[in-house]
N, C-alpha and C positions, 0 to 999 in steps of 0.2 A: 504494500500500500504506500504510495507516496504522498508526502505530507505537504501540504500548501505553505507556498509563504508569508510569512509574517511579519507585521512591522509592530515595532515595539517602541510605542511613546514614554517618555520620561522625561523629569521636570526638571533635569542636574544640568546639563550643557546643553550648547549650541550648536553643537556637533553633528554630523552626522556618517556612523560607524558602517563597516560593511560586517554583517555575521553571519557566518557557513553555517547553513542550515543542517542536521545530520539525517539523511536521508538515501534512497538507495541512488538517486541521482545527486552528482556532487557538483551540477551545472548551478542549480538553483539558488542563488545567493538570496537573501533581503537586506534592505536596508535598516538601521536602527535610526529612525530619528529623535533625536530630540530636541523639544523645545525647553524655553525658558523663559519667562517674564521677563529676564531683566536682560534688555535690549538696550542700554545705555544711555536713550533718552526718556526724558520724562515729558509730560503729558503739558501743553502751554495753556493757561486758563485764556479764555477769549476773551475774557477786560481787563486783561495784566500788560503790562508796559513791555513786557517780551512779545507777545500775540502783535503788539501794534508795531514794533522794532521786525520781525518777524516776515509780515506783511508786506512791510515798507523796501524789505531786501527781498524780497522776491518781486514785487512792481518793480524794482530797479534790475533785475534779473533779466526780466521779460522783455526784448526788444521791440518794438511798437513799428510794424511795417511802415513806411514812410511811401506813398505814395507822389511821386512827382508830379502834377496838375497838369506838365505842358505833353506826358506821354502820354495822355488819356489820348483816345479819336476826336477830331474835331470834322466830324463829313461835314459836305454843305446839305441844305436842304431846304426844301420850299413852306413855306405859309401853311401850303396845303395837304403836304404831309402831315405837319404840324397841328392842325387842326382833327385832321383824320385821324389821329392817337390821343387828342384830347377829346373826342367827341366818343371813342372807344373806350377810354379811360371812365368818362361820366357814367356810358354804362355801366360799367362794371358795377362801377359804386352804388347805381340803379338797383339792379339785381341783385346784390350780396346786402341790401338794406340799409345802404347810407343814402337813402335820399336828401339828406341835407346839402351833403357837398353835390352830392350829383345837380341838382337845383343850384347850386351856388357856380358853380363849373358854369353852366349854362348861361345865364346871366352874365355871367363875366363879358366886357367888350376886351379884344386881344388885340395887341399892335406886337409886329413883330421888327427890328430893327437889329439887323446882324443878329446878333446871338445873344439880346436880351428883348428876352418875352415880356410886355410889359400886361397887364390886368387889370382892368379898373372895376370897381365896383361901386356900386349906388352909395354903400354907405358900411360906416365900420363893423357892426354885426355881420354882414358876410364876410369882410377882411379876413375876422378874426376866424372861422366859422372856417374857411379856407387855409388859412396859414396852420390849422393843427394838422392836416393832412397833407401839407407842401411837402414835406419829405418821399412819401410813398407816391406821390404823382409825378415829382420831380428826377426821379431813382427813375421810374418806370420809364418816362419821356426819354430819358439819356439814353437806355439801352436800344430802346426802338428807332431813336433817330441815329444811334452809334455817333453823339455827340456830347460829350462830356465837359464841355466849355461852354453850354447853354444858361441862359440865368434867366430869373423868372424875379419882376422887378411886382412888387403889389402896392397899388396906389388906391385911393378911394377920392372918388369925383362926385361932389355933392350936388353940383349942378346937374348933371345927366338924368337924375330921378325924371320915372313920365309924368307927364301931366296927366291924371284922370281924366276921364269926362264924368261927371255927375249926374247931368240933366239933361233931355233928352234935343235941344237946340247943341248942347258942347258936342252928345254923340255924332248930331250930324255934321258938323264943322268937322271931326276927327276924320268922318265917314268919304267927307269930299276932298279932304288932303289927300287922302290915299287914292282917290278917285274922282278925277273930276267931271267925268261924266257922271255921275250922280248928278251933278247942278240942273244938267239939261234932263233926265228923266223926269225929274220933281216938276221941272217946267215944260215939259212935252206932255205929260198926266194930269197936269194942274193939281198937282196934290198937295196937299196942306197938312203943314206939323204942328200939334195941340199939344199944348204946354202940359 
């Protein structure tokens, strides 16, 4: 009967021993491990002045990749590219249940002027509304357009707010800027607007 090998744990050293096992085959070695608590270091508390010492040499440890700004891609690219990954992008954020930014996206008037994107919006609640989610649009726009020198300038224009119409004389003024033949239908019908 040949006897299986064994490992044999103990508390004394750190060693670990090779032992002939006695058996009819004398291939069969085990190892003897053993451990031992005292491993030399001791255990740093996490609000003790070593933990922070500690810390501080290992962030200085860590080399911090250093990305050069001017070896990113800088492709050319059109308005209309540009618009066509922002109007993509608004989906997105449509579909996945940010309708806020999606809505605020839209709204936005875009100028584009070399490679800064400028934004305006009506007023600072969308600013603000837009700028938490600037990174993740911003990220997303560079890779698509494979232009990493793009910059996205946010301004708010107070003046651009629309004018309402209220009352149903403002609707029709609204109604004949966009269309001026309305003037002549109302005058070709003889139709009259009541207040």
């Amino acid at each position: 009967m040949v006897e299986e090998p064994k490992a044999v744990i103990s508390k004394e050293k750190t060693d670990v021993e090779d032992v002939a096992v006695n058996s009819n085959t004398e291939d069969l070695n085990t190892q003897k491990v053993i451990l031992s608590k005292e491993t030399g270091e001791h255990q740093i508390s996490a609000l003790s002045l070593k933990s922070i010492k500690k810390k501080r040499e290992l962030e200085a440890s860590i080399n911090p990749v250093q990305i050069n700004h001017e070896d990113l891609p800088n492709d050319h690219f059109t308005f209309e590219e540009l618009k066509k990954h922002w109007d993509f992008c608004s989906n997105q954020y449509y579909t996945t249940g940010r309708m806020l930014m999606s809505s605020t996206m839209n709204m936005a008037n875009l100028t584009l002027n070399e490679n800064v994107l400028t934004v305006e919006f009506p007023n600072t609640g969308s600013k603000l509304s837009f700028e938490e989610n600037l990174y993740d649009l911003v990220s997303f726009i560079h890779k698509k357009l494979n232009n990493y020198h793009l910059k996205i300038d946010v301004k708010v224009n107070e003046q651009a707010q629309v004018k309402k119409a209220y009352t149903i004389h403002d609707k029709l003024d609204y109604l004949k800027e966009l269309n001026p033949a309305l003037d002549v239908l109302i005058k070709t019908f003889d139709l009259e607007i009541k207040p």
